[in-house]
N, C-alpha and C positions, 0 to 999 in steps of 0.2 A: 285060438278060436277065431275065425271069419267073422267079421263085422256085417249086420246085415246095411240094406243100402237105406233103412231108418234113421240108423244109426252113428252111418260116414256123413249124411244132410248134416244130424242134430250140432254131431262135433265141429264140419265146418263153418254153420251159423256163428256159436259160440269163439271161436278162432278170430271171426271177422266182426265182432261184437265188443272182441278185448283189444282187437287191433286199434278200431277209433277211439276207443277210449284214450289209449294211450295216447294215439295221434295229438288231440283236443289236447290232453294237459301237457303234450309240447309245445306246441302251438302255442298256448296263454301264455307258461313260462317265455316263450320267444319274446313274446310282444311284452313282457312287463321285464324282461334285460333291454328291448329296445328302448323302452320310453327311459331307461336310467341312463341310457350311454347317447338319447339323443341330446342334443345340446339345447341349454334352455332358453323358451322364445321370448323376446322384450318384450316387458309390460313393465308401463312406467310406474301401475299401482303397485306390482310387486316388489318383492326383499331383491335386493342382490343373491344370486345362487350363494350358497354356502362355497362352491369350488374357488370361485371367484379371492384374489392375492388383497383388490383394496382392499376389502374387509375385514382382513385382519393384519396387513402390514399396512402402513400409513407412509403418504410417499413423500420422499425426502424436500418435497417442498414444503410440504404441509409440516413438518419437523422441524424445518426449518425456521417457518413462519412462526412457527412455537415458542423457539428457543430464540427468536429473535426477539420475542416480546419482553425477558427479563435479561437476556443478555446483554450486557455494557461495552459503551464502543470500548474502554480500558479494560477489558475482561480476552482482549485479545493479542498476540505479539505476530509481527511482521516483518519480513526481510524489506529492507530498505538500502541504496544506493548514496553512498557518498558521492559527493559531484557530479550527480548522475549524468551532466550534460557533458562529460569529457572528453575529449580527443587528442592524443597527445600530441605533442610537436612531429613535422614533420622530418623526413631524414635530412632533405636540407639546411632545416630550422636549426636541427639536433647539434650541428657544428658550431654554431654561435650561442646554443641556448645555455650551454655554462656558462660563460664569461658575462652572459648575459645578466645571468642571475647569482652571478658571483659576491654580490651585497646583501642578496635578497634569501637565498637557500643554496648552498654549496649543495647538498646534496638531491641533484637533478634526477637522477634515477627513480625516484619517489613518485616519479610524474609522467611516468611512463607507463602508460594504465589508459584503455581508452571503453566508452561504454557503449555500449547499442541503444540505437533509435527508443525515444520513450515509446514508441508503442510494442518494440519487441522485448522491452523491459518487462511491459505487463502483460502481454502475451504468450512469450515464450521463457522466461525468466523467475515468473510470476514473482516481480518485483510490487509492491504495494504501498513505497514510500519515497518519495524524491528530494535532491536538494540541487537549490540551484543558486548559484553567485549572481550577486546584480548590482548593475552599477547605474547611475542616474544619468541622462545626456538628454538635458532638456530642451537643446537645442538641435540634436540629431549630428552625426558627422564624428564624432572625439572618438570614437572607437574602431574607426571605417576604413585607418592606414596602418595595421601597427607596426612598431617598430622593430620586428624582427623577421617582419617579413621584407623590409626595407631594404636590411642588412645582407639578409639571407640572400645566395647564390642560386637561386629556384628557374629550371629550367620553365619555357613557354609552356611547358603541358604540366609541370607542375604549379605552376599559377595561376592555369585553369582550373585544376583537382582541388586545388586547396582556398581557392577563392573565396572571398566573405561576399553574399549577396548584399553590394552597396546600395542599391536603393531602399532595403532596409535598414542596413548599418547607418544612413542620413537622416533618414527621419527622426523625431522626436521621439522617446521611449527607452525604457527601461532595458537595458541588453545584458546579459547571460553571458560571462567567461570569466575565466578562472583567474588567472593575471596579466592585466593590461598591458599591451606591447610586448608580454613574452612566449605568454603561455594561453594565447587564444582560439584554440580548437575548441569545436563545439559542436552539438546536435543540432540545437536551436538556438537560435540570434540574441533574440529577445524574451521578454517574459511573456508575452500577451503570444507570443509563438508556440513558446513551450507548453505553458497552460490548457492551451487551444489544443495538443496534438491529447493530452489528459483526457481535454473533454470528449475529446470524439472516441476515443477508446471508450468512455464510460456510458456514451451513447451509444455503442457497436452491441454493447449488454446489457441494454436495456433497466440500466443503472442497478446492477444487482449484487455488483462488487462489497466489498468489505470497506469500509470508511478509509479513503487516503489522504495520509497526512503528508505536508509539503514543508518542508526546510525554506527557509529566506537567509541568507545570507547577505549582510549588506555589507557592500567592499568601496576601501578607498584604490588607488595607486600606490604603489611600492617606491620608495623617498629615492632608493640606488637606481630604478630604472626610469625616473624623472630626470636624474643625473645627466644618467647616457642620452635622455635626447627623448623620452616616451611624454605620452600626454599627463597631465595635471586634473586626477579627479574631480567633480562637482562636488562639494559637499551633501552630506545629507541633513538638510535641513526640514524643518516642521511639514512644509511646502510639498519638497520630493517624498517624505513619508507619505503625504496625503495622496499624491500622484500612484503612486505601490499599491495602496491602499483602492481605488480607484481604477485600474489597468486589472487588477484582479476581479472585480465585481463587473468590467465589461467583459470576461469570458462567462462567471459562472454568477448564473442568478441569486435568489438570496437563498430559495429550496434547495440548493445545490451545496450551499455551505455550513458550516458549522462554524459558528460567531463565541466572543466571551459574553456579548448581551444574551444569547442563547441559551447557552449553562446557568448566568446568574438571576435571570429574568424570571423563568422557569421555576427557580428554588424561590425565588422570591414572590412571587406569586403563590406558589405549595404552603410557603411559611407566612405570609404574610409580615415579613421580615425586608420593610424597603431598605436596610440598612446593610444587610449582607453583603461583604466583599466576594470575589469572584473566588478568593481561594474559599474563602467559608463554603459559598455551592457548589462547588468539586468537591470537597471535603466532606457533605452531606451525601454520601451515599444510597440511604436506604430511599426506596422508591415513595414510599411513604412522605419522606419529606420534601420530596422532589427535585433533590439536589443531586450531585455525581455527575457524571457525563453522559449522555444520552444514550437508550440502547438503540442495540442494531434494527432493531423498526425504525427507529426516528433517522438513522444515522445512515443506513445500506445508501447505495451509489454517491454520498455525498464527501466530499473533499470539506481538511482545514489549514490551513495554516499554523506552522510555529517558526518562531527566530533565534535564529542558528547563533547570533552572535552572541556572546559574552556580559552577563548585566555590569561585570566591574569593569569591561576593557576600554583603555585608554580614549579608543575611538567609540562615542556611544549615539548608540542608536533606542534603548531601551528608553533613556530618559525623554527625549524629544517624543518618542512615538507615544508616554504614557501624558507629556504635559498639558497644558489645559484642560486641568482639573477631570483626567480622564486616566486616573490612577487603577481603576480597576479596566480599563481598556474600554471605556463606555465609545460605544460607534466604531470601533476599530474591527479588525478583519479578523489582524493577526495575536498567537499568544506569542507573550515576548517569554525569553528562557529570562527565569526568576529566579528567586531563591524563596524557602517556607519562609514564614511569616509576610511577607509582604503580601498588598492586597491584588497584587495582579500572580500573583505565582497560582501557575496551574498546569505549565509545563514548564519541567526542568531538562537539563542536558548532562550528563555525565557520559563522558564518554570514554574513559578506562573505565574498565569492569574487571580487572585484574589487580590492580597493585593496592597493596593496603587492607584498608576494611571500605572497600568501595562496592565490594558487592554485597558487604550488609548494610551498606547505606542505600544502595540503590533496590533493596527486596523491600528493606523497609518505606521506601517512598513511593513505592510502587503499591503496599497495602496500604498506606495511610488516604491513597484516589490520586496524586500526583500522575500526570504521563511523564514517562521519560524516555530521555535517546540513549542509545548507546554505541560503539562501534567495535565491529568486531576485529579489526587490523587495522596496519600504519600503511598504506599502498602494497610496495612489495615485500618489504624485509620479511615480513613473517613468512611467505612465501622460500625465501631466501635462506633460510633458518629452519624452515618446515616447521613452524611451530604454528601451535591449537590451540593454545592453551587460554587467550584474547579471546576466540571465537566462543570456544564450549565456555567460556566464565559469563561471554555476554549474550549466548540463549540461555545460560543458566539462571541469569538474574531477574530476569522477569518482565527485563525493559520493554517497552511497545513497541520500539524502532530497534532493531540490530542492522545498523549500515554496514555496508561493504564494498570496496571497488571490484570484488570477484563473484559477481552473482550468478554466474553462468559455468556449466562442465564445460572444463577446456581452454577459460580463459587464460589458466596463468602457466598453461603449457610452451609457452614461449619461456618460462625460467625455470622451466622443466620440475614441474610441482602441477600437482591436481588438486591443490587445494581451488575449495568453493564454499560458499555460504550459501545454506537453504535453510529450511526446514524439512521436520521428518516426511516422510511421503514426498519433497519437492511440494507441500503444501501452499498455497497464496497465504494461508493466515494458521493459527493454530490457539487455540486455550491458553492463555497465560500460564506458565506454568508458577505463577504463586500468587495470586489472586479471582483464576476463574472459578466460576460453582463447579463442583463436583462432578454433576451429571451433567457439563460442557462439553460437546460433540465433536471435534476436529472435523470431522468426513460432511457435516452440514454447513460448515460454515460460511462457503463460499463456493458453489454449484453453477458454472456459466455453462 
């Protein structure tokens, strides 16, 4: 039946009635999906959006800073550098350097090992512990000819290549090499050179590194290579300690250090205990009492000292540096390597972590708050051998320090072996594995 044209109006009124409708509640819906997906505008009185990651992940600084506040500088282990200053003889040298040291160590091969620049130690190696040999010449000069450079048949360009910078080899100061008149390749000269290239790396990071500890080794002359014709060490007397002592404090301030008055001052103060020995405040752990070793709040960009040498060995250094009534190291820089019970022991040195019951000696000194060293290999033989078994015993133990002359991939591809010494990740530092808390972060602990 035909619509009349009443009819056809009413229906298209009502058509164009239901059309706006609809229109309109697209429209709102529109605008109220805009306002969700527009992005929201700063106001400093308001919340952080809920989308927003700070707010509920917390940034590795700030973790950081967290875990710094109970974490213990011994609460951590680090790849560390025997002789880190080495350069081995050169090919010229090489032909004399037996006979050379044919009194002193037949077996020269040992010494055939050379390191890279302290700063691409810490940079590209992520080495975090050094040691260095040093010999006293207070009068500057005794170290500036040696005698196997004498001997040696070294062409004009190898005389330049391998030349010691004499006008600091003359000066007065503390110089860095390994054995005098044989075995004197080196990075750095001196001590106040070496220290000095430390501090600028730890400036470059705005001192946010992991605490690094420093090896001392004090060295006489070798009696066979006196013989042949070499110089005649200075001894180390009270005098020269104080000098060591002294050359270290003109690179690094006193903020910059970690001292034994530091550790025992500290607990002594907490306890009220002016009597405490320096091993007693290492030995006090809990924070409460204020003893233990400093955490990484107090400790981040700062370097310490310990000494390499031997407390029994024939040549001593420990006694002189502790004498005048400075048995627990009162005003001193360095920790001397000790033994428990005595009142300066705070760091010990074991350095086989293999043979015996040495690495339950050294898990258990390492929980009792002692720091210790360790060393992961003998130069090459392990290498040589292809043996692990030194390395995985001495991150296994717990030591602070695991030295190594292989801290780099590739170095010891010259004896055709890929052995190297890291940590997992190629970490700078990592959690002790037998004394950190629990819920100790390997991935926070060291962020440059």
């Amino acid at each position: 039946m035909a619509m009349t044209l009443r009819e056809i109006v009413l229906c298209a009124m009502l058509i164009f009635v239901i059309g706006v409708s609809v229109l309109n509640q697209t429209l709102s819906s529109t605008s109220s999906i805009s306002q969700i997906l527009q992005p929201a505008q700063h106001n400093p009185q308001s919340s952080i959006p809920l989308s927003s990651p700070s707010s509920t992940t917390p940034s590795s600084s700030t973790l950081q800073k967290s875990q710094d506040k109970t974490l213990r500088l011994n609460h951590l282990q680090v790849i560390g550098t025997h002789n880190s200053y080495h350069r081995e003889v050169s090919l010229p040298e090489r032909v004399i350097f037996p006979s050379l040291m044919a009194n002193v160590d037949p077996d020269v091969e040992n010494y055939y090992y050379s390191h890279a620049s302290v700063t691409d130690q810490l940079e590209h190696q992520r080495v975090r512990s050094f040691e260095f040999d040093i010999y006293v010449d207070t009068k500057g000069g005794l170290y500036s000819d040696p005698l196997i450079r004498q001997r040696a048949n070294m062409s004009e360009t190898d005389k330049l290549h391998y030349a010691l910078p004499q006008a600091v080899m003359k000066e007065p100061g503390v110089k860095v090499l390994h054995i005098a008149d044989a075995d004197v390749g080196t990075i750095c000269h001196t001590l106040v050179e070496c220290l000095g290239q430390v501090k600028a790396w730890s400036k470059s990071k705005n001192k946010q590194h992991v605490p690094i500890p420093i090896l001392l080794e004090f060295k006489m002359t070798e009696a066979g290579i006196e013989q042949a014709g070499g110089v005649r060490a200075e001894k180390w007397t009270v005098e020269a300690l104080d000098r060591v002592d002294a050359e270290i404090r003109s690179v690094f301030a006193d903020d910059e250090l970690i001292t034994p008055d530091d550790i025992r001052k500290r607990a002594q103060d907490a306890t009220g205990r002016k009597d405490l020995t320096l091993e007693e405040a290492v030995l006090l752990a809990s924070t409460r009492d204020g003893g233990g070793w400093p955490t990484l709040s107090a400790s981040r960009g700062k370097v310490f000292f310990v000494m390499d040498n031997e407390p029994t060995h024939p040549i001593q250094i420990r006694e002189p540096y502790r004498s005048g009534g400075r048995e627990n190291l009162e005003g001193r820089v360095i920790f001397t390597n000790s033994v428990p019970g005595e009142p300066d022991a705070a760091f010990i040195k074991r350095n086989d972590p293999l043979t015996g019951e040495n690495m339950r000696q050294i898990r258990e000194l390492v929980a009792m708050g002692y720091f210790i060293r360790t060393r992961a290999d003998e130069p090459i033989q392990v290498l040589l051998r292809n043996e692990t078994g030194m390395r995985d015993a001495a991150l296994a133990s717990g030591a602070h320090i695991v030295s190594t002359d292989w801290p780099g991939v590739g170095m010891g591809a010259r004896y055709n072996s890929d052995y190297v010494v890291m940590l997992p990740g190629a970490r700078a530092a990592r959690c002790n594995p037998v004394n950190a808390p629990a819920d100790c972060d390997d991935d926070i602990l060291e962020d440059l």
